[in-house]
N, CA, C and O of each residue as an XYZ file, in Angstrom:
672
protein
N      -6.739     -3.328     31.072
C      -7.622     -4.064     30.219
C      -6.781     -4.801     29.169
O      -5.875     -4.242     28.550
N      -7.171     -6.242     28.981
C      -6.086     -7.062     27.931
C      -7.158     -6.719     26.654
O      -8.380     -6.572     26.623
N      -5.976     -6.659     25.504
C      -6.153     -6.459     24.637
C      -6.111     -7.503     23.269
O      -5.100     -8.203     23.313
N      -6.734     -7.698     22.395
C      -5.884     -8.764     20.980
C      -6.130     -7.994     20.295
O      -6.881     -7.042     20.506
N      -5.331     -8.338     18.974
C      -4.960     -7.749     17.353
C      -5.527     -8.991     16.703
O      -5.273    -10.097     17.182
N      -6.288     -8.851     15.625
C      -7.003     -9.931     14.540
C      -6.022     -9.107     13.387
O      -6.026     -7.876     13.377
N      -5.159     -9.915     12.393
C      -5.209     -9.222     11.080
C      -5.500    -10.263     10.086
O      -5.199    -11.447     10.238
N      -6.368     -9.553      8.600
C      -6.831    -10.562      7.694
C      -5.926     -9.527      6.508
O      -6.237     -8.461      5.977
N      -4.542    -10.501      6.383
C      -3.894    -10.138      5.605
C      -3.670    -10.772      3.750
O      -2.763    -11.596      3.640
N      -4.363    -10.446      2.540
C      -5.177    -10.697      1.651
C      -4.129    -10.385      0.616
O      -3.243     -9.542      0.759
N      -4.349    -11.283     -0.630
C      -3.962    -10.193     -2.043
C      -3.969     -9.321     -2.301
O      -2.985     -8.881     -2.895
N      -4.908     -8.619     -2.072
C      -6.028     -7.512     -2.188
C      -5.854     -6.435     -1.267
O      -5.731     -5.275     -1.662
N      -5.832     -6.870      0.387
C      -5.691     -5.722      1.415
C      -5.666     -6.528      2.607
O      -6.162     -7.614      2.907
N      -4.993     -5.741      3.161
C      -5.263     -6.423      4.676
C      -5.659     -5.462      5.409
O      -5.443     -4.261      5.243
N      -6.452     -6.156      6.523
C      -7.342     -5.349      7.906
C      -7.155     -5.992      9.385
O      -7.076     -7.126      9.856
N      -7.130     -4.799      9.814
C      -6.711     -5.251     11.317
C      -7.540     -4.771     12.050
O      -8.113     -3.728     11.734
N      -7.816     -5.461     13.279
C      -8.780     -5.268     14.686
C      -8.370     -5.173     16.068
O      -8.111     -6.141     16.784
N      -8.338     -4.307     16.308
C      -8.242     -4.107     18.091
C      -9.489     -4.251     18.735
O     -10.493     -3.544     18.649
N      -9.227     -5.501     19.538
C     -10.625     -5.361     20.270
C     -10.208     -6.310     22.106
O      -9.307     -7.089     22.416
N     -11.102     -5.856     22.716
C     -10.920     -6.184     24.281
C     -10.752     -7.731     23.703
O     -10.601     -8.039     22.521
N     -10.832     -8.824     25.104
C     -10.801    -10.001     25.532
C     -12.009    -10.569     25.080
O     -12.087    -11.726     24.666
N     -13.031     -9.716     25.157
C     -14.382     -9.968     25.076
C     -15.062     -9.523     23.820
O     -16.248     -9.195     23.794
N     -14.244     -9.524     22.745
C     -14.979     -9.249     22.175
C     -15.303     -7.917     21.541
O     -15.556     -7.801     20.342
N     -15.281     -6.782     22.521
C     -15.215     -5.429     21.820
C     -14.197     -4.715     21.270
O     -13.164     -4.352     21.832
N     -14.586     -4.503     19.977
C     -13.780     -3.614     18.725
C     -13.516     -2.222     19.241
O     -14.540     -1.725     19.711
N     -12.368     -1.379     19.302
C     -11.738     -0.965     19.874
C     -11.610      0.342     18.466
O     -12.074      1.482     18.429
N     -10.887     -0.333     17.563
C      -9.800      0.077     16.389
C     -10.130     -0.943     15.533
O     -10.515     -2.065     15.865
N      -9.931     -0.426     14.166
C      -9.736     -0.808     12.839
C      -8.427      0.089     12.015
O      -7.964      1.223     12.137
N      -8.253     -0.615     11.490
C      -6.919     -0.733     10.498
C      -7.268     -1.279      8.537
O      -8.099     -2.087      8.121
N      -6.464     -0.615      7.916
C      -6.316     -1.288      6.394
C      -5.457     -0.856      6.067
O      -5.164      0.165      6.690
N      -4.765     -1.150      5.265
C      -3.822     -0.972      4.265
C      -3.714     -2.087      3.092
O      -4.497     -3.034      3.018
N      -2.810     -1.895      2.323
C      -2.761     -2.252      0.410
C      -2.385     -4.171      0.955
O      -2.741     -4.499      2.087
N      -1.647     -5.290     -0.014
C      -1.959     -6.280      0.081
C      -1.215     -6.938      0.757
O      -0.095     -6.779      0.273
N      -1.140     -7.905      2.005
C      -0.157     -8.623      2.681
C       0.386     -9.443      2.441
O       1.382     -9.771      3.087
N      -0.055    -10.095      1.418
C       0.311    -11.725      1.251
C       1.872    -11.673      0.725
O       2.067    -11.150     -0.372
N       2.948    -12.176      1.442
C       4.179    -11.628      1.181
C       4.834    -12.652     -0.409
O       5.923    -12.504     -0.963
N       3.742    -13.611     -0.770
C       3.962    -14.076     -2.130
C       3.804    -13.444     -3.634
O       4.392    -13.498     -4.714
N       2.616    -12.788     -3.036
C       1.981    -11.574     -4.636
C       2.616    -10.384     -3.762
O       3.369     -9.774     -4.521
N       2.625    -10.024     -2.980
C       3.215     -8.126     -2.404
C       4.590     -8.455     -2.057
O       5.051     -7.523     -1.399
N       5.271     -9.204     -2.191
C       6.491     -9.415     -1.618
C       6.881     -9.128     -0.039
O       6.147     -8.635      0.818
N       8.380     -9.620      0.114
C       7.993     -9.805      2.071
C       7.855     -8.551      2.440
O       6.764     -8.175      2.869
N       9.079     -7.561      2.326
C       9.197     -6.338      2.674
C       7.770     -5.464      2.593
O       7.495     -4.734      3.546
N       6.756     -5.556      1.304
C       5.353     -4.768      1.399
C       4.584     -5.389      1.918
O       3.934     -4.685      2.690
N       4.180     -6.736      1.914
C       3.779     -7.767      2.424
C       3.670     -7.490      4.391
O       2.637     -7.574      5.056
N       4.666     -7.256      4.762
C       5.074     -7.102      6.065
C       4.460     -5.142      6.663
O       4.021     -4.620      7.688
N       4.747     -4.800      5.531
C       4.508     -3.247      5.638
C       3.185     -2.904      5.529
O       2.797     -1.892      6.114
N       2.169     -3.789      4.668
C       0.720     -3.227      4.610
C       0.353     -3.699      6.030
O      -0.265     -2.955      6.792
N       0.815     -5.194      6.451
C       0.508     -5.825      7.980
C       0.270     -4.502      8.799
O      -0.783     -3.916      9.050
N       1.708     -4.180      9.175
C       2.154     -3.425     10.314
C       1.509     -1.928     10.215
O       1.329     -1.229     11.212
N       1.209     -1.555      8.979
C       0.540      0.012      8.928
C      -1.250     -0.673      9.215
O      -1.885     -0.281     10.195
N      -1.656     -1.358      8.548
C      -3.239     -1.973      9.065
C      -2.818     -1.569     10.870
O      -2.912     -0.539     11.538
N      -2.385     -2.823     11.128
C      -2.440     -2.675     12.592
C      -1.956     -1.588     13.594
O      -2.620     -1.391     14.611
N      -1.010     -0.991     13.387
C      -0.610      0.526     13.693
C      -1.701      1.490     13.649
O      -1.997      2.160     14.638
N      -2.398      1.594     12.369
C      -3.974      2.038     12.216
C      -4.937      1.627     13.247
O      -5.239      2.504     14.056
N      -5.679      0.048     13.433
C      -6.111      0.221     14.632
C      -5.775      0.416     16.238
O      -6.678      0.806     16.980
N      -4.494      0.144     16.745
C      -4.011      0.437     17.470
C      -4.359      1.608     18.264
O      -4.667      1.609     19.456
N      -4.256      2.867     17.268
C      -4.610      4.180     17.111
C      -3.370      4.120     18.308
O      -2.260      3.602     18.190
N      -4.154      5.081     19.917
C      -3.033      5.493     21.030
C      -3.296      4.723     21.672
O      -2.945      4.970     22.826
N      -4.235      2.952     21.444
C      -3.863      2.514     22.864
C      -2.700      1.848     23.164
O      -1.852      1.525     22.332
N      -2.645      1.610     24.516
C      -1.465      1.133     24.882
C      -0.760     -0.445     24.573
O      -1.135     -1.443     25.188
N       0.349     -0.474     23.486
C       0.850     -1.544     23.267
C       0.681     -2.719     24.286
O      -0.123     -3.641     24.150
N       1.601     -2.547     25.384
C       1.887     -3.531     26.655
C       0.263     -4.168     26.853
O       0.213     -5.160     27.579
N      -0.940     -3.729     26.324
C      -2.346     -3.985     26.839
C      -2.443     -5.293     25.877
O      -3.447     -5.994     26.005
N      -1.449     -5.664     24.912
C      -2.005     -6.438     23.679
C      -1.364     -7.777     24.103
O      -0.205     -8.174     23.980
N      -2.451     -8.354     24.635
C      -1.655    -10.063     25.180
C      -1.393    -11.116     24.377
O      -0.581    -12.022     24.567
N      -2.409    -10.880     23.118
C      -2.247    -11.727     21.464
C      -2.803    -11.475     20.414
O      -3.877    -10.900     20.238
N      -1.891    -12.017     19.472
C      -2.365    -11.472     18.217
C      -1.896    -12.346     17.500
O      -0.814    -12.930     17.547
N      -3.242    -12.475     16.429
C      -3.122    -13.531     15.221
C      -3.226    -13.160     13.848
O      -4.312    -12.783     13.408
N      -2.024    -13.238     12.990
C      -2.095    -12.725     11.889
C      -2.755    -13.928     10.732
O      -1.965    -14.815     10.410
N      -3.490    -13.950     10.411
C      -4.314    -15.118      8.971
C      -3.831    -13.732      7.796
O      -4.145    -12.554      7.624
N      -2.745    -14.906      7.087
C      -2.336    -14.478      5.618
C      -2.247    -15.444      4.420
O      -1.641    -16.506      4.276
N      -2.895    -14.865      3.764
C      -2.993    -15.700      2.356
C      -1.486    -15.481      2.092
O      -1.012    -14.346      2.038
N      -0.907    -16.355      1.966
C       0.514    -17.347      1.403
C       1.422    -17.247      2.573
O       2.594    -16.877      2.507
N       0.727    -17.640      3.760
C       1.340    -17.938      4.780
C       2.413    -19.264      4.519
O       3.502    -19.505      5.041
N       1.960    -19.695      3.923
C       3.526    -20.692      3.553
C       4.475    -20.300      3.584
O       5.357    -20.739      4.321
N       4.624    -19.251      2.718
C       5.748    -17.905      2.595
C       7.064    -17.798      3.264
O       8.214    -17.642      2.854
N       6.365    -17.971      4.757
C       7.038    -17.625      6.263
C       8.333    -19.152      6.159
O       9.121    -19.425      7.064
N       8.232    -19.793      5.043
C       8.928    -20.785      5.874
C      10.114    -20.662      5.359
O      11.070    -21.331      5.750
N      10.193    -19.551      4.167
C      10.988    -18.599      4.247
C      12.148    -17.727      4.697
O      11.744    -16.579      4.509
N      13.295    -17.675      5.159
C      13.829    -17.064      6.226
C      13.587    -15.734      6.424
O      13.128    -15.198      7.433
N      14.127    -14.944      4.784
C      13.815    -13.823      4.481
C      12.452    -13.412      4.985
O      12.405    -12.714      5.998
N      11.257    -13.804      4.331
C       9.799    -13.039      4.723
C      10.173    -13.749      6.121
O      10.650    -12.743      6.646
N      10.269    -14.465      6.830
C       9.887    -14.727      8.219
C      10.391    -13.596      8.376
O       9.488    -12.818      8.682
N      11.982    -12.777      8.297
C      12.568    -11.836      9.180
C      11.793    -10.572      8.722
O      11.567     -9.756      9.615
N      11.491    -10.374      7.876
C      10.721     -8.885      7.312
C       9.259     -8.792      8.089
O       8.685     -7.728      8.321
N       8.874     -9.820      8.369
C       7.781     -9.732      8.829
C       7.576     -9.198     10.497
O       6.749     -8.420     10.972
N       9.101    -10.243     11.378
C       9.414    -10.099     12.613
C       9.720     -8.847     12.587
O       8.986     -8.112     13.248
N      10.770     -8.272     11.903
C      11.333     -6.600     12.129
C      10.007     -5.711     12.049
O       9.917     -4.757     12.821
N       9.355     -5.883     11.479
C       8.413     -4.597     11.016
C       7.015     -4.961     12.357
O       6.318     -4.075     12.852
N       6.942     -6.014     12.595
C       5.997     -6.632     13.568
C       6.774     -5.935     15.016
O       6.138     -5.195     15.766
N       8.121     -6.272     15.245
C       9.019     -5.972     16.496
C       8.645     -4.547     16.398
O       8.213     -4.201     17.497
N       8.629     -3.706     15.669
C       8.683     -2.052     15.363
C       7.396     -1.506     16.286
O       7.320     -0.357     16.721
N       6.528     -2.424     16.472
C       4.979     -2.276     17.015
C       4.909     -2.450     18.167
O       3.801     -2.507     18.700
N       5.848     -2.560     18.756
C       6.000     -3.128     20.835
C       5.276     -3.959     20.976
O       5.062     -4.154     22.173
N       4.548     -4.839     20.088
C       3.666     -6.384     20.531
C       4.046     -7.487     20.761
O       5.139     -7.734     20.249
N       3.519     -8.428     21.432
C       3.418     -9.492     21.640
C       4.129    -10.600     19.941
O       4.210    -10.152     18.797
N       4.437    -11.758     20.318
C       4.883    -11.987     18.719
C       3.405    -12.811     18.377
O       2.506    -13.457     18.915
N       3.838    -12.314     17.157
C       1.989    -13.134     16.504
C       2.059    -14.293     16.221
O       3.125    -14.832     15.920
N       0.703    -15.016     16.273
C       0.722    -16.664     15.868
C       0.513    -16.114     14.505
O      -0.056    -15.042     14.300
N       1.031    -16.947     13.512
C       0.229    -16.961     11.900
C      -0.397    -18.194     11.839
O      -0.076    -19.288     12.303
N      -1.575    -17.738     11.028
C      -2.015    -18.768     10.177
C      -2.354    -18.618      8.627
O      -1.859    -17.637      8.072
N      -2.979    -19.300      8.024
C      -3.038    -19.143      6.712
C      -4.657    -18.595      6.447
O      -5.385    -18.994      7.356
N      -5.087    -18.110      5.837
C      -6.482    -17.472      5.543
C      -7.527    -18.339      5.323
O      -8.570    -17.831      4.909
N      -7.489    -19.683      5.525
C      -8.506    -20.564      5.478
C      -8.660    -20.777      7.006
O      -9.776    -21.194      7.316
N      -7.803    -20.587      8.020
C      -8.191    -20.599      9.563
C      -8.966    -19.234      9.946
O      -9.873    -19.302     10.775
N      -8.606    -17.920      9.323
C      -9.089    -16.958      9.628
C     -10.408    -16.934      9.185
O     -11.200    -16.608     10.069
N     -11.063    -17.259      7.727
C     -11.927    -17.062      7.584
C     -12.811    -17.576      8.267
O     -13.800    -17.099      8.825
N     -12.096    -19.345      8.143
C     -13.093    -20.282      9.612
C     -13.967    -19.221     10.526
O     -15.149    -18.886     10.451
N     -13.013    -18.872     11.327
C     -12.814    -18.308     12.940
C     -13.828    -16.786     12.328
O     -14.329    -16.010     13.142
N     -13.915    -16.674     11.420
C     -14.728    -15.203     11.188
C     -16.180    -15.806     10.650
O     -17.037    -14.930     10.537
N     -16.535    -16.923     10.357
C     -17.835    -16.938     10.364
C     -18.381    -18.681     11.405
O     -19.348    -19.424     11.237
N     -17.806    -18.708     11.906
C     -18.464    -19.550     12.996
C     -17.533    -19.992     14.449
O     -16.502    -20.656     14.342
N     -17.863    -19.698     15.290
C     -17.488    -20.046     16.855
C     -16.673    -21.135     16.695
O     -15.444    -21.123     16.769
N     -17.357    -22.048     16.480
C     -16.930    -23.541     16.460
C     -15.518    -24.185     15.775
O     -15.003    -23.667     14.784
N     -15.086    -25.125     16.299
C     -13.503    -25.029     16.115
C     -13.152    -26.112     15.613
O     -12.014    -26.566     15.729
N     -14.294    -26.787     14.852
C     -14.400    -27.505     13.418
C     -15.043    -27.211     12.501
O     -16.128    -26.679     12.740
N     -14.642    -27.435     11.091
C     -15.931    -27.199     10.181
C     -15.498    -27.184      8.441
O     -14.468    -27.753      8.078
N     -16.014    -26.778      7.874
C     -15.331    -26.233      6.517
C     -15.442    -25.298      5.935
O     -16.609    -25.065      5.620
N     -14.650    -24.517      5.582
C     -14.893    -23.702      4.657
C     -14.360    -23.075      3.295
O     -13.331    -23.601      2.870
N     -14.798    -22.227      2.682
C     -14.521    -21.981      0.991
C     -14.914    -20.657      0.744
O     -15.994    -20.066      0.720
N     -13.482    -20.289      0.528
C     -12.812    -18.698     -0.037
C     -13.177    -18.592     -1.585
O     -12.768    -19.387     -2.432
N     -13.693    -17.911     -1.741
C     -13.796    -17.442     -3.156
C     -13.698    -16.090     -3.460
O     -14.623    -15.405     -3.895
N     -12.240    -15.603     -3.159
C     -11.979    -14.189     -3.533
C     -11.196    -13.854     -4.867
O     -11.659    -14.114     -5.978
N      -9.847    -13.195     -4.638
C      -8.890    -13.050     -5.280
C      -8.592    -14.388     -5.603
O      -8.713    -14.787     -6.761
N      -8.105    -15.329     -4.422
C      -7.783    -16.638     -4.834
C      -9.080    -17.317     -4.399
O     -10.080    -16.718     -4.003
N      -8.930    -18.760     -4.533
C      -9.665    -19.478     -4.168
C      -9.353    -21.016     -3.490
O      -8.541    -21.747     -4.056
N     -10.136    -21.523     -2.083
C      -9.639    -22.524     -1.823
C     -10.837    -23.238     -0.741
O     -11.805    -22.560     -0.398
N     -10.717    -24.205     -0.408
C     -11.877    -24.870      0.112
C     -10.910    -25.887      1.175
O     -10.033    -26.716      0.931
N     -11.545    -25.374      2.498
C     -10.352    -26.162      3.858
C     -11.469    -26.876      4.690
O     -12.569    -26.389      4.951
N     -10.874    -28.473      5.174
C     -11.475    -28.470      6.486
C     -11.031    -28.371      7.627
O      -9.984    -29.018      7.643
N     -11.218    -27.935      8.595
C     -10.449    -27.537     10.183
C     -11.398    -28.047     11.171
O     -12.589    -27.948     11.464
N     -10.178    -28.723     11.608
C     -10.569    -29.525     12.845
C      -9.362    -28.868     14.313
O      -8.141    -28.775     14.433
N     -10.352    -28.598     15.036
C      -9.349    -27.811     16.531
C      -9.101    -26.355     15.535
O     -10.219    -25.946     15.849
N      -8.846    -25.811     15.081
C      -8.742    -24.741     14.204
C      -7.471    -24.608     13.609
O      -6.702    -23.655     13.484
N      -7.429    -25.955     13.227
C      -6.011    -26.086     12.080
C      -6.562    -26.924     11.096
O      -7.291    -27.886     11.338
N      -6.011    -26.344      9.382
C      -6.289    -26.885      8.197
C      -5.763    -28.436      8.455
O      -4.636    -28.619      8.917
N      -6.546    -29.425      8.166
C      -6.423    -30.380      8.181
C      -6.313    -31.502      6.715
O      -5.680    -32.551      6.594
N      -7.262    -30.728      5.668
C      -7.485    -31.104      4.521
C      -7.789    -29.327      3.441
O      -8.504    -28.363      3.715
N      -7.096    -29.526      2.531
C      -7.673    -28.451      1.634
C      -7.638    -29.114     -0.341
O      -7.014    -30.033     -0.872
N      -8.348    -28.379     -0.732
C      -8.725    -28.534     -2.114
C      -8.269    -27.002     -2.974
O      -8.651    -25.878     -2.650
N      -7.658    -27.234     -3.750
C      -6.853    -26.096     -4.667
C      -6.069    -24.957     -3.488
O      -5.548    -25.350     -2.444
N      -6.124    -23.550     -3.910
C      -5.873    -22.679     -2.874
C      -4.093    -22.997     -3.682
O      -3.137    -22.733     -2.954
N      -3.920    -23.306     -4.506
C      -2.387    -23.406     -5.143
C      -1.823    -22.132     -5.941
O      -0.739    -22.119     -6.524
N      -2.905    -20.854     -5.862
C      -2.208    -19.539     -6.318
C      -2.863    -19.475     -7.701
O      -3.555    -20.423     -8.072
N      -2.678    -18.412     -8.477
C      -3.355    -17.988     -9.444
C      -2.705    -18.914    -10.529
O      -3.338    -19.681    -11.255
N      -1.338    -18.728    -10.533
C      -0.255    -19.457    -11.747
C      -0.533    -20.957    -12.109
O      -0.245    -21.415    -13.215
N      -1.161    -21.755    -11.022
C      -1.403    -23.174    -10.756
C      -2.828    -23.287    -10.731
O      -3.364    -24.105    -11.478
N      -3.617    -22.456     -9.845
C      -5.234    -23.399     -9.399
C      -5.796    -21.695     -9.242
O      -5.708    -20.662     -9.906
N      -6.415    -22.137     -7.929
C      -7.487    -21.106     -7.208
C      -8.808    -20.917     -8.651
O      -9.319    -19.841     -8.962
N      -9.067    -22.099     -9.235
C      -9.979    -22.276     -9.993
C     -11.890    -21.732     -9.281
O     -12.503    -22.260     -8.353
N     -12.308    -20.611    -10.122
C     -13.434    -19.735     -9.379
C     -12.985    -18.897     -8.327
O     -13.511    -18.965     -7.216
N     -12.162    -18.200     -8.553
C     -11.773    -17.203     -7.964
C     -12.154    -16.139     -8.780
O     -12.667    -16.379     -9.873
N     -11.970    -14.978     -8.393
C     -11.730    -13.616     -8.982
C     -11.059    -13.547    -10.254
O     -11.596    -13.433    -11.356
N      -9.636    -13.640     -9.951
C      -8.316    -13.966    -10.664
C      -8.954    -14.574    -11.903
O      -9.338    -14.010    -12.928
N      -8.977    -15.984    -11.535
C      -9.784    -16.855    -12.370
C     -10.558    -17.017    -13.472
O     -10.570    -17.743    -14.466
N     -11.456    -15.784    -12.829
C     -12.396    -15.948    -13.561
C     -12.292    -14.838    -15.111
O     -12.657    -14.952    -16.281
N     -11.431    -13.557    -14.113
C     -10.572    -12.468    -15.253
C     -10.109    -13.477    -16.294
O     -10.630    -13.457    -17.409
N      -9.014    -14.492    -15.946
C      -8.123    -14.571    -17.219
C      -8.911    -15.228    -17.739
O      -9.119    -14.796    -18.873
N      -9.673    -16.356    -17.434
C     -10.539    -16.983    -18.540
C     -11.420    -16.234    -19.593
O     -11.385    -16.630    -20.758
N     -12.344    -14.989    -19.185
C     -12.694    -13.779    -19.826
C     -11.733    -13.722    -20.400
O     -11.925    -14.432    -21.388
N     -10.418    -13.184    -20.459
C     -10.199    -12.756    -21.522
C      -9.242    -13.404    -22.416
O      -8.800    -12.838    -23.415
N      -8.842    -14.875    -21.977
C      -8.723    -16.203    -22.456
C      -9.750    -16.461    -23.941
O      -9.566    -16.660    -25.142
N     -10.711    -16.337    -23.149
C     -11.990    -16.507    -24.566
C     -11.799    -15.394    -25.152
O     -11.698    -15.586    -26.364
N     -11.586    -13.030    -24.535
C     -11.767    -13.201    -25.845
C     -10.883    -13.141    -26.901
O     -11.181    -12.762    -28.033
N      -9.535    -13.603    -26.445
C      -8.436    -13.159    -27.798
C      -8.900    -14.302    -28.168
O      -9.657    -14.168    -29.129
N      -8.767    -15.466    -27.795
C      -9.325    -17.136    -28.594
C     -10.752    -16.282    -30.012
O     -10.878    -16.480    -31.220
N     -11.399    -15.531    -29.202
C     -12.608    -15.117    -30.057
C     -12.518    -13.817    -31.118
O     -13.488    -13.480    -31.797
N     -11.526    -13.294    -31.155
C     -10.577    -11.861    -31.226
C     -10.899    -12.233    -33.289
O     -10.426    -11.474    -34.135
């Protein structure tokens, strides 16, 4: 039976999915935050690989024909360093090598079939993509806490408490 790995690797946490060809969920996985920009590569790479190790559970590696990792600061990768921290700790798992993408394709692909469209993250960070074929084609902010992700989580903390020392 062929197998894929989904991971939604986050500020926050990442989660992973084992599920058939078709569709059926198999295994679940979590661990602490992936994004190898805020968790750095080495933890970044390590919450990945323990998520997915987690759903995995005992089935059989060789069954896993693909796997797509969506990580918030997938830019990261272009990186040498996080690219290799990511490959070693990924290689450690007997899988297939993963496509990445960035967390505005994943979320796409997690709330509609269709392999155009738009959509808008409003978590930890924040960012608003359109995807066409299921690659970002256009995006709006999504530039990290230090710069943008304006209505985010993040965001919305420092401004709270922006106002209240301003009000202090």
């Amino acid at each position: 039976m062929d197998l894929v790995v989904g991971v939604d690797a986050g500020g926050t946490a990442s989660r992973a999915v084992l599920a058939t060809v078709d569709g059926r969920i198999l295994g679940r996985g979590a661990a602490g935050p992936g994004n190898p920009l805020s968790a750095g590569p080495a933890n970044g790479a390590g919450a990945i690989t323990a998520a997915t190790a987690e759903a995995l559970g005992d089935h059989p590696r060789g069954a896993v024909v693909a796997a797509v990792l969506g990580i918030a600061g997938s830019s990261a990768f272009a990186d040498p360093a996080t690219r290799a921290a990511l490959t070693a700790a990924w290689s450690a798992l007997g899988l297939c090598p993963p496509a990445v993408v960035g967390d505005a394709v994943t979320a796409f692909a997690a709330g509609s079939p269709q392999r155009s469209g738009a959509v808008l993250i409003a978590g930890t960070g924040a960012v608003a993509a359109l995807v066409h074929d299921r690659s970002v084609v256009r995006l709006a902010d999504g530039l990290g806490w230090l710069l943008g992700d304006a209505g985010s989580g993040r965001w919305i903390g420092l401004e709270a408490l922006r106002a209240a020392v301003r009000n202090w």
